[in-house]
SEVEXKE-25060 format. One line per 4 residues: number of its first residue (from 1); their letters; for each residue y, x, z of C-alpha. Coordinates in nm, 2 decimals, padded with zeros to 4 digits. Last residue first. Layout:
BEGIN
NUM = a = Y/X/Z; ...
//
This chain:
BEGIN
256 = xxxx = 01.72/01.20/03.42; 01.94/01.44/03.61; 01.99/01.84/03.48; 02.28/01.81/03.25
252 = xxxx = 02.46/01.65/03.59; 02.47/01.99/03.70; 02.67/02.17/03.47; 02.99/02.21/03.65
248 = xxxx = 03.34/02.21/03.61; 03.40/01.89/03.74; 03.63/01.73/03.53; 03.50/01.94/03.25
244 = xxxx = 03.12/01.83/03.27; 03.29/01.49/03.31; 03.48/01.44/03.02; 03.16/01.54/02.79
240 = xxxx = 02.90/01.31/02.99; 03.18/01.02/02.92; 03.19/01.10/02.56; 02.81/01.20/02.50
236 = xxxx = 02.74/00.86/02.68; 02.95/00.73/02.48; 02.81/00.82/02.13; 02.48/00.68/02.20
232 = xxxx = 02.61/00.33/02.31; 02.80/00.29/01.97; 02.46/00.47/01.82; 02.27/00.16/01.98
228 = xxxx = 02.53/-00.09/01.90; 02.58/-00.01/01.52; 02.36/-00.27/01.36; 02.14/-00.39/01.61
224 = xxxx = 01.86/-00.58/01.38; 01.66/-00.89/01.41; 01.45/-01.00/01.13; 01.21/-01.33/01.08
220 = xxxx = 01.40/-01.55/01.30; 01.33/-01.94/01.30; 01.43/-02.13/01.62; 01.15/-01.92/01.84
216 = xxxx = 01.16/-01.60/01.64; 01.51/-01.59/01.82; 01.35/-01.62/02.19; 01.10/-01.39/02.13
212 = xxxx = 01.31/-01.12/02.01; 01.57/-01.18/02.25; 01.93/-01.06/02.28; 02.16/-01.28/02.12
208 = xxxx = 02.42/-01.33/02.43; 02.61/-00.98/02.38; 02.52/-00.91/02.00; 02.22/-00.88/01.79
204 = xxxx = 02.26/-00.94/01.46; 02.06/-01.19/01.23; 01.80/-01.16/00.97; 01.64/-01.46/00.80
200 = xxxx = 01.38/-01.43/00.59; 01.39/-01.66/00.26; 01.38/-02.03/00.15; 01.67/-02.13/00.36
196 = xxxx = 01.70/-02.47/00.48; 01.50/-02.38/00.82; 01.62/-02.07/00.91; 02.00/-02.19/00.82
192 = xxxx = 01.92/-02.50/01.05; 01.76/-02.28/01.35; 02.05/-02.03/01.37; 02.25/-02.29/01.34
188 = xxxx = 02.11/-02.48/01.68; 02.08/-02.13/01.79; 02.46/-02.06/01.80; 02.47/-01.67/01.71
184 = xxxx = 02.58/-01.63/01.33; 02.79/-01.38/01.34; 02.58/-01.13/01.10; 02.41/-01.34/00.85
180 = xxxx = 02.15/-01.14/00.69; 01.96/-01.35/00.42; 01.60/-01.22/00.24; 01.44/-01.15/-00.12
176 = xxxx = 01.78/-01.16/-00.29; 01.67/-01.28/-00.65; 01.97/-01.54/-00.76; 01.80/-01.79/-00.62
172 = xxxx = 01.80/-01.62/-00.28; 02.17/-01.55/-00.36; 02.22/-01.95/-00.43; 02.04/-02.08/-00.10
168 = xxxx = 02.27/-01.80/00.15; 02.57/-01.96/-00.02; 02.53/-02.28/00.02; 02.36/-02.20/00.36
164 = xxxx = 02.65/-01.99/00.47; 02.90/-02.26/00.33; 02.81/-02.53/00.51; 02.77/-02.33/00.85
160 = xxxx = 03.09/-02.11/00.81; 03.36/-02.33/01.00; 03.60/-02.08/01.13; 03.55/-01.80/00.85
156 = xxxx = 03.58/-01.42/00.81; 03.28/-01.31/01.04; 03.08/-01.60/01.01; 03.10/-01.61/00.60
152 = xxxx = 03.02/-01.24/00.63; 02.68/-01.32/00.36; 02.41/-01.00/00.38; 02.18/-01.01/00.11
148 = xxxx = 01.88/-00.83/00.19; 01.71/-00.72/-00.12; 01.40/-00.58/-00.05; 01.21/-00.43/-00.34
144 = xxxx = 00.95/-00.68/-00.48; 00.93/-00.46/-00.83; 01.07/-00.11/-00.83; 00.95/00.02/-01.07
140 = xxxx = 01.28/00.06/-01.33; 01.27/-00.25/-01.52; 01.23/-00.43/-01.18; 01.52/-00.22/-01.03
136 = xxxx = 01.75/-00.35/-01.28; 01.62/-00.69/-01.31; 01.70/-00.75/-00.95; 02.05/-00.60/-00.95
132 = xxxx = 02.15/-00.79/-01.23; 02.05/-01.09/-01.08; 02.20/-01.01/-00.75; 02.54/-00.91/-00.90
128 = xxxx = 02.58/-01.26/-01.10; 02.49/-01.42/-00.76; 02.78/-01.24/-00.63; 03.00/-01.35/-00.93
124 = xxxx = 02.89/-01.68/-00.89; 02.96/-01.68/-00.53; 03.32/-01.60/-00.52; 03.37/-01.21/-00.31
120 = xxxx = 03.44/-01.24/00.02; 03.79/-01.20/00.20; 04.01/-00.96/00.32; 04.11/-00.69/00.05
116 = xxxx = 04.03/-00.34/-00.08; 03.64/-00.39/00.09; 03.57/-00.77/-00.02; 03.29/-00.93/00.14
112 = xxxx = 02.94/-00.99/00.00; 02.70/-00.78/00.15; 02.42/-00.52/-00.01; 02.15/-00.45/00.25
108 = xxxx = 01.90/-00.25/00.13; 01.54/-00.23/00.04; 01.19/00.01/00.06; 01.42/00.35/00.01
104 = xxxx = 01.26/00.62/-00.13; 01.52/00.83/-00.24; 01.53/00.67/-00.57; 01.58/00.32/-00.44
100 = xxxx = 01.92/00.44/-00.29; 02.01/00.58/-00.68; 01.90/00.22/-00.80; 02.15/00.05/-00.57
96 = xxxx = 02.43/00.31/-00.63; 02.35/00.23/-01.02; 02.40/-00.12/-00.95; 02.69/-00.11/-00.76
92 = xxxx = 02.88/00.12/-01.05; 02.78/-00.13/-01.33; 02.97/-00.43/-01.09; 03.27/-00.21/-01.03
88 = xxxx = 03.40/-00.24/-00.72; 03.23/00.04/-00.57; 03.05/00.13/-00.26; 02.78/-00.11/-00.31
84 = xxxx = 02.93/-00.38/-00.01; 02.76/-00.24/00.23; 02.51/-00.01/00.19; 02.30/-00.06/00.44
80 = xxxx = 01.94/00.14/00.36; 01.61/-00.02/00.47; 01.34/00.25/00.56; 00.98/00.19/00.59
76 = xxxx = 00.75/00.38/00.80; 00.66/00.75/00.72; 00.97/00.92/00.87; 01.09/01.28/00.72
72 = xxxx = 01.18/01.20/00.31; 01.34/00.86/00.40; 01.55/00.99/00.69; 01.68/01.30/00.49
68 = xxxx = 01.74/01.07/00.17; 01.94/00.82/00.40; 02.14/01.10/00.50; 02.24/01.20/00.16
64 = xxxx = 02.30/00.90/00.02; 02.62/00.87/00.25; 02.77/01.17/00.16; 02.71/01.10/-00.18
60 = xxxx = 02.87/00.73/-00.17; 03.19/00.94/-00.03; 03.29/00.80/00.33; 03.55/00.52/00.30
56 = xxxx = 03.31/00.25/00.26; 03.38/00.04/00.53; 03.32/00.25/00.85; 03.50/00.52/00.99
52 = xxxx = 03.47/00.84/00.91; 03.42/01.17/01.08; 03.03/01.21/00.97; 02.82/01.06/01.22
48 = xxxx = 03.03/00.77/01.26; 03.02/00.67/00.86; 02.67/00.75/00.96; 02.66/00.50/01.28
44 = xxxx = 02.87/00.19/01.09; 02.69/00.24/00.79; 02.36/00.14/00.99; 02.05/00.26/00.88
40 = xxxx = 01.75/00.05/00.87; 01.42/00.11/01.01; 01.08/-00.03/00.99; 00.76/-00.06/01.22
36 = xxxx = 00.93/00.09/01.53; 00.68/00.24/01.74; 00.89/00.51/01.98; 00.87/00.80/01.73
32 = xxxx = 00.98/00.55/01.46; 01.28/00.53/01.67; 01.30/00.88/01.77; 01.25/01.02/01.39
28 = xxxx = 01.54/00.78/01.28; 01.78/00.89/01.55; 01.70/01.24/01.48; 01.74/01.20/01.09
24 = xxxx = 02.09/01.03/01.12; 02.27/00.67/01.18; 01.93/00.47/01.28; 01.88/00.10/01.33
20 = xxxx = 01.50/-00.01/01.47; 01.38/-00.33/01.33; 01.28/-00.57/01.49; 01.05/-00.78/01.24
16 = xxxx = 00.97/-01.09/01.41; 00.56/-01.17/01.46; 00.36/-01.43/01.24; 00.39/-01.18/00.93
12 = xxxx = 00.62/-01.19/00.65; 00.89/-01.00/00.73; 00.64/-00.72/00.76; 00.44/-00.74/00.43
8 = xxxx = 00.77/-00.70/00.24; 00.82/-00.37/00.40; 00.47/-00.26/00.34; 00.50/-00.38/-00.03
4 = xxxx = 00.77/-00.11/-00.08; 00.65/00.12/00.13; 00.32/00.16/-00.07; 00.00/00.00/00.00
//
């Protein structure tokens, strides 16, 4: 079975896929290290990683190259964010989606909001992207390759429900193999876009929406921290840093 159909295999299953998000090759070998089944790399943590901050302003390169260190040294599948394609330029998206599936890749997450301006892009040219994208990497073997179509109608509208599933039902038919819909948190929704949606849902953890067992309850197929573990990560080595020079002393390198 290759990585591809492993990945698949694993949102399909009775149990929830948690997957375990890395922002560099240590982070990736500790996870898998731990018994993750998949990763996925958060933008967020190599953007992070690298002096950047997030939304696509680290080079594409830059950005492929991490995810080719992770997928060449880890042995369970890999799941690349890659935003919003890095690129406006439909063409240009779909040859940084192919380039990510060269690495070794087993899917990405490709979202639909706007990086030069607020807002998300309309939904048939998004579902126009999709289609593209899907023949693409079929014609160039990569057939069932994850696309996770992440839609940020809860993170840039008041009323996104309606509109998440409307949207959420025409990428699936467009060929995105599962939804990510970060935001969305109140389980009664949770449970309605699960249900309506012909497709895997993925949602975000966040203060409140914690639970794998709880989520795979009302309809869960993928749960994924984003950025919060490398968040967590990085102050630890902030406050640890301020205090080895408040005090002047070492020891505290030495607790567990």
């Amino acid at each position: 079975m290759n990585k591809i159909q492993e990945f698949n295999e694993l949102h399909t299953s009775s149990d929830l896929l948690f997957l375990g998000n890395a922002w560099d090759l240590l982070s990736a070998l500790l996870l898998e290290k731990s018994g993750f089944k998949a990763i996925g790399t958060t933008s967020w943590g190599i953007a992070n990683t690298l002096g950047f901050p997030d939304g696509e302003r680290i080079p594409f390169e830059k950005h492929l190259a991490i995810i080719q260190a992770i997928t060449e040294n880890i042995n369970v599948p890999v799941s690349a964010d890659i935003e919003a394609g890095y690129s406006e330029a439909e063409d240009t998206i779909i040859q940084h989606v192919l380039q990510t599936a060269n690495v070794g890749v087993a899917g990405i997450n490709i979202e639909d909001s706007l990086k030069t301006k607020n807002g998300l892009r309309e939904i048939k040219d998004h579902c126009r992207l999709l289609t593209k994208m899907r023949t693409v990497l079929d014609q160039n073997g990569f057939k069932n390759f994850f696309i996770n179509a992440r839609t940020d109608t809860y993170l840039q509208r008041d009323f996104a429900l309606s509109e998440t599933i409307e949207r959420a039902t025409a990428y699936v038919e467009s060929g995105a193999s599962g939804i990510f819909v970060p935001g969305l948190v109140n389980k009664d929704e949770i449970k309605e876009v699960s249900s309506t949606v012909k497709a895997p849902l993925n949602v975000l953890s966040v203060p409140g929406l914690t639970n794998c067992e709880k989520l795979k309850e009302v309809g869960v197929k993928r749960f994924s921290f984003g950025n919060a573990f490398s968040d967590q990560v990085i102050a630890y080595i902030e406050n640890n840093a301020t205090q080895l020079l408040t005090d002047m002393d070492t020891e505290l390198l030495y607790k567990h």
